[in-house]
N, C-alpha and C positions, 0 to 999 in steps of 0.2 A: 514369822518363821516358826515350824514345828517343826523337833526335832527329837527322834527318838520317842514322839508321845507327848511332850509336854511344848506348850505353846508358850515362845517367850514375847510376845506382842507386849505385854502388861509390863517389861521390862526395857524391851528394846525396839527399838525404832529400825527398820532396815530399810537404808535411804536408796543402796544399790548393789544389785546383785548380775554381775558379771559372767558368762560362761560364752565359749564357741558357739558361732551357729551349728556345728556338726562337732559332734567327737572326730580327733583324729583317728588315721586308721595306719599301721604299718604295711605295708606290701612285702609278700615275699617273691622271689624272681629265681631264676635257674639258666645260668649258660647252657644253651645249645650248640655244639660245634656245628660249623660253617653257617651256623645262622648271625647277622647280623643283631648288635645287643643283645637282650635277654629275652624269656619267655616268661610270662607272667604266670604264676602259680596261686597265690593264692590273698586274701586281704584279710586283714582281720582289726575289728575295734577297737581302740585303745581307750584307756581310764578318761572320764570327763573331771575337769577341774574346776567347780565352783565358787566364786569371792562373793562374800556378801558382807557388806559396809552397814554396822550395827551401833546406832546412837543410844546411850541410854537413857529412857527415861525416868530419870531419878530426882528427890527434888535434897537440896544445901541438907535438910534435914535428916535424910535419911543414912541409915548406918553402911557406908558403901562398904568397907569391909566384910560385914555379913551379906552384903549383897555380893560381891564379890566373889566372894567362896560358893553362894549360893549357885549363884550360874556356874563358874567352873564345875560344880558335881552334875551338874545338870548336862552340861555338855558333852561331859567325858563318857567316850564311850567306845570301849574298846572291840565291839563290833558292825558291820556293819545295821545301820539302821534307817529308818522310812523318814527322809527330809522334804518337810514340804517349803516353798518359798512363795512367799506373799505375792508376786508377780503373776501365779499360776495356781493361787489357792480358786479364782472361777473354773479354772480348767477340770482340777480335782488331780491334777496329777501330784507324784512325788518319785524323788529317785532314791535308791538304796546307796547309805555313803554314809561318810566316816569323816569325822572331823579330822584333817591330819595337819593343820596348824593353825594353832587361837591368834597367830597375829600380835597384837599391841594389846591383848585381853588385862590384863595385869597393870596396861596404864591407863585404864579407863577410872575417867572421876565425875561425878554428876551427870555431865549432855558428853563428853569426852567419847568419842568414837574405835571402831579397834576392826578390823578385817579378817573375816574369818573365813580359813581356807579347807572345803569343801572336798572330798575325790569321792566321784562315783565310777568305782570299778567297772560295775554294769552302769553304760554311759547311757543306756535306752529308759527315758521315764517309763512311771507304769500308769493307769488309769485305772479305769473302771474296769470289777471285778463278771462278769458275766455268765449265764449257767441257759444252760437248752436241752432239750432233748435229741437223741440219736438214735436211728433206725436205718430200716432197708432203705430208705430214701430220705435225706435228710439235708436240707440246705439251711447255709447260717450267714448272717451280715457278720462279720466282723469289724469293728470299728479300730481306730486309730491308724497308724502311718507306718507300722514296723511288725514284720513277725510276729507270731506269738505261741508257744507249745502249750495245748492243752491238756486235760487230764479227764480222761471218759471212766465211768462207772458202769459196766452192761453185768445183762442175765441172758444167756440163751432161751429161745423161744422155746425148748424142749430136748431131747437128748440128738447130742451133735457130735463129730470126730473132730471138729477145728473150730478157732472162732474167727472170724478175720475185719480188720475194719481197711479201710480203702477211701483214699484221699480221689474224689473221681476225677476231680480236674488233673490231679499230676501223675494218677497209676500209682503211687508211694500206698505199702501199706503196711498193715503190723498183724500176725495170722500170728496163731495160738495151736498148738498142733496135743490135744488133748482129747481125751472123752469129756463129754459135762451133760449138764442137767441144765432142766430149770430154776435148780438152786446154788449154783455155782455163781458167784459172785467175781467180777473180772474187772480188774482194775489196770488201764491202758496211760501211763506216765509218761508224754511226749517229752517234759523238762526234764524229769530222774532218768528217763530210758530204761525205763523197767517197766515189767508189767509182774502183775499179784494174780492168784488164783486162790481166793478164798482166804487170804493172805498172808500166804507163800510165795517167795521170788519163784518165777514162771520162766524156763527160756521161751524164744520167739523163734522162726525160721530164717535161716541165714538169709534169705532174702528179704527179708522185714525192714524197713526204715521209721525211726520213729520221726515223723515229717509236722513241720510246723504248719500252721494256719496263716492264710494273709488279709493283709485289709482289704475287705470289699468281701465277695459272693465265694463260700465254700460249700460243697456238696462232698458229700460222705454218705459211706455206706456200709452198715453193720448188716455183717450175714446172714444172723438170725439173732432174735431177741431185741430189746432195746433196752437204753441206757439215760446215761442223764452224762452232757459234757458242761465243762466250765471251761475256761480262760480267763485273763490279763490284759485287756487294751493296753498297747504300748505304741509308745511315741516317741519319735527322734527329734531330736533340736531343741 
């Protein structure tokens, strides 16, 4: 297990690590008069809850008291941070979470066990980090199993009234309603939902969507200029 950066393997043994096969999700619903039951409105993901059952490897000799305290600082951490679990370290994944209870941590002694209780707010692992280029024509694989919002870097090809990029599969797009150059630097934030101009907060047109990526075949299309995009491989379960 790595947590927050530091790999507790050399310590700890983690014999079993527990979590849903899906994150829950809550529904929200809305009465309709003279409709039978409700109408469905809308669903959204709830926190994932992670156990992971931690044997230590320590041997009669060792100072478990400073071991002890060792790991408690190590663990503590009171934002969220990048946990990977040994289960899924070939996968390469990890999810963003928060220790929010040590368990039995305090009465662990030599082999002596303790269960340690995990929440990932954002219940969608992340994976591989990935970077391509964007133009007039531009198609991308995206990997993994879940959404994902990218963050594009462009230049216009030369002096333009707009900049616009354009999801071609779904019409979503994010247009930039400005004079620019070829030295204008434009920065398109699908996760923050902002875009920069030379790095300044920029608005967009009220009809602008800042629209996520899916796994499998995405074609996009920048108006003029090209750019360099990155993304997140993310994965559910």
């Amino acid at each position: 297990m790595i947590y927050n950066g530091f790999d507790f393997s050399p310590w700890f043994t983690t014999k079993l690590m527990t979590r849903s096969l899906l994150p829950g999700y809550s529904i929200e619903t809305k009465d309709v008069p003279y409709r039978p039951g409700e109408r469905f409105m809308s669903a959204k993901l709830e926190p994932l809850v992670i156990k992971v059952r931690a044997e230590w490897r320590a041997r009669p000799s060792d100072d478990m008291a400073a071991l002890r305290r060792t790991m408690a600082a190590r663990l503590l951490c009171l934002k969220e941070a990048p946990l990977h679990l040994d289960d899924e370290r070939h996968l390469g994944l990890h999810y963003m979470a928060v220790l929010t209870s040590p368990g039995e941590l305090d009465n662990l002694w030599h082999t002596g066990s303790a269960e340690l209780e995990f929440t990932a707010y954002d219940p969608i692992a992340y994976g591989a980090t990935r970077r391509g280029t964007v133009g007039y024509g531009t198609v991308l694989a995206v990997g993994g199993s879940y959404e994902t919002r990218p963050v594009i870097t462009c230049r216009p090809g030369g002096p333009v009234s707009y900049l616009k990029l354009t999801n071609m599969d779904t019409g979503e797009f994010v247009q930039v309603n400005e004079s620019l150059d070829a030295s204008a630097s434009v920065v398109i934030d699908m996760r923050e939902q902002q875009v920069t101009v030379n790095g300044q907060n920029h608005a967009v047109t009220y009809e602008s969507d800042y629209f996520a990526l899916q796994p499998g075949r995405n074609s996009l299309r920048l108006s003029s200029g090209a750019g360099t995009i990155e993304w997140t491989e993310r994965h559910i379960g």
